[in-house]
C-alpha positions as a printed NumPy array, in Angstrom:
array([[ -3.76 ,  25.179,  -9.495],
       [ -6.195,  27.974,  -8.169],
       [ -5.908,  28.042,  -4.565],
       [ -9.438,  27.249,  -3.074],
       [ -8.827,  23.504,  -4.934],
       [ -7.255,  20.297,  -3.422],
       [ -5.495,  18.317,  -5.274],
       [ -6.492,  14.957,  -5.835],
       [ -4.17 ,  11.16 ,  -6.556],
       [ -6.777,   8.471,  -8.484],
       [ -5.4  ,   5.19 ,  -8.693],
       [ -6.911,   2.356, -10.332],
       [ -5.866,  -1.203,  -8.246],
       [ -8.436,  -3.201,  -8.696],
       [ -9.895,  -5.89 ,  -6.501],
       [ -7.604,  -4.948,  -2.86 ],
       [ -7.597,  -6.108,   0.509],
       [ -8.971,  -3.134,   2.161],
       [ -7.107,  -3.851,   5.892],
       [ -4.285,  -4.234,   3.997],
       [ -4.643,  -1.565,   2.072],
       [ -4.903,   0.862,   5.173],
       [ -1.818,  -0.456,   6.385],
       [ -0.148,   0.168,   3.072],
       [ -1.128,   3.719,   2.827],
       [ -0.687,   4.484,   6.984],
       [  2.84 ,   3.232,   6.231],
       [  3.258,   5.724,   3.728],
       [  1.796,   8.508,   5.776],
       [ -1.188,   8.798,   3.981],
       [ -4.598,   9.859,   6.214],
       [ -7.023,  11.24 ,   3.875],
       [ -7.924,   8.331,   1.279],
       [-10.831,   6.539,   0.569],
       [-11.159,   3.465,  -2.167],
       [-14.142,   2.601,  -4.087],
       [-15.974,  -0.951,  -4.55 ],
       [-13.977,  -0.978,  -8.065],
       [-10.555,  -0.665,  -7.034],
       [ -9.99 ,   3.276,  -7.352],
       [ -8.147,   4.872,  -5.039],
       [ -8.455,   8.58 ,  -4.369],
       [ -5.606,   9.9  ,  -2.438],
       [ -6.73 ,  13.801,  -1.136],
       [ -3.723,  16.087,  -1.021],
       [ -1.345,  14.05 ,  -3.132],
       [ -0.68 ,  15.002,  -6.91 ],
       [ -1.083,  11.642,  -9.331],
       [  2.39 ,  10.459, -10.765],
       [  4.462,   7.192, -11.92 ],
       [  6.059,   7.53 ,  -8.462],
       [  3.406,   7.499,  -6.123],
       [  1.356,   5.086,  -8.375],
       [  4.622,   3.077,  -7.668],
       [  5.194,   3.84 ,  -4.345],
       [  1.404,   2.659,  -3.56 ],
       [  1.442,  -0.872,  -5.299],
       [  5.024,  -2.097,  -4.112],
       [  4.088,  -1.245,  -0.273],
       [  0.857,  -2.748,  -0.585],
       [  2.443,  -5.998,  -2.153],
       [  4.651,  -5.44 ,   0.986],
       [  1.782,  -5.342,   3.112],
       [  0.399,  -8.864,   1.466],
       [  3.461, -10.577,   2.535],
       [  3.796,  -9.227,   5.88 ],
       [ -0.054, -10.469,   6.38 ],
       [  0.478, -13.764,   4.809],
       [  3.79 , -13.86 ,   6.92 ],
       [  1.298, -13.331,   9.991],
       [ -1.153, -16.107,   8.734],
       [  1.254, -18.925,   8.284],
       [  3.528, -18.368,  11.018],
       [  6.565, -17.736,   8.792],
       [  9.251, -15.434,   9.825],
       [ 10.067, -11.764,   8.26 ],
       [ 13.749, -10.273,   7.99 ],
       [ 14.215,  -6.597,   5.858],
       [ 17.118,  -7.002,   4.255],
       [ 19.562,  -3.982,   3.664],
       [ 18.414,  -3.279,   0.517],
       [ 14.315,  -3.441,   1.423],
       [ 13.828,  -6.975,   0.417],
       [ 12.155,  -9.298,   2.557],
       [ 13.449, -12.692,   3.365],
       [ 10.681, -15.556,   4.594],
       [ 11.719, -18.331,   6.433],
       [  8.609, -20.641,   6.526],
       [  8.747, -22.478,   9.572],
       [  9.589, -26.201,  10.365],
       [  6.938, -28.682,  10.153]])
């Protein structure tokens, strides 16, 4: 790659909660990212692969439960291995 270019990450998610989504990527250390009214994201400074593609839609799914979590009053525990366990609470 010639040096005066930037590399560019475009990842097609479709229809995303944008809060969320900026949660998602700040969690991942992501700044410089910007998502269009279709669903692609365009992550500056980041090379396009299988593993960030990955890395993007399992912490946003993460992100989804943690603000659903919030919503419904249930409680979050990380597990060990990553997992999340909800406990929805008592009625």
């Amino acid at each position: 790659m010639p040096c005066d270019s930037l590399a560019e990450a475009k990842i097609d998610l479709g229809k995303v909660d944008r809060k969320i989504l900026a949660s998602a990527m700040t969690a991942l250390g992501f700044s410089d990212w910007r998502i269009t009214n279709n669903g692609q994201l365009t992550i500056r400074g980041a090379s396009a692969s299988e593993s960030l593609v990955a890395s993007v839609k399992q912490t946003y799914a993460k992100q989804v439960v943690v603000a659903q979590a919030r919503r419904f009053g249930w409680k979050l525990t990380e597990q060990p291995d990553g997992k999340l366990l909800v406990q929805k609470a008592r009625m």
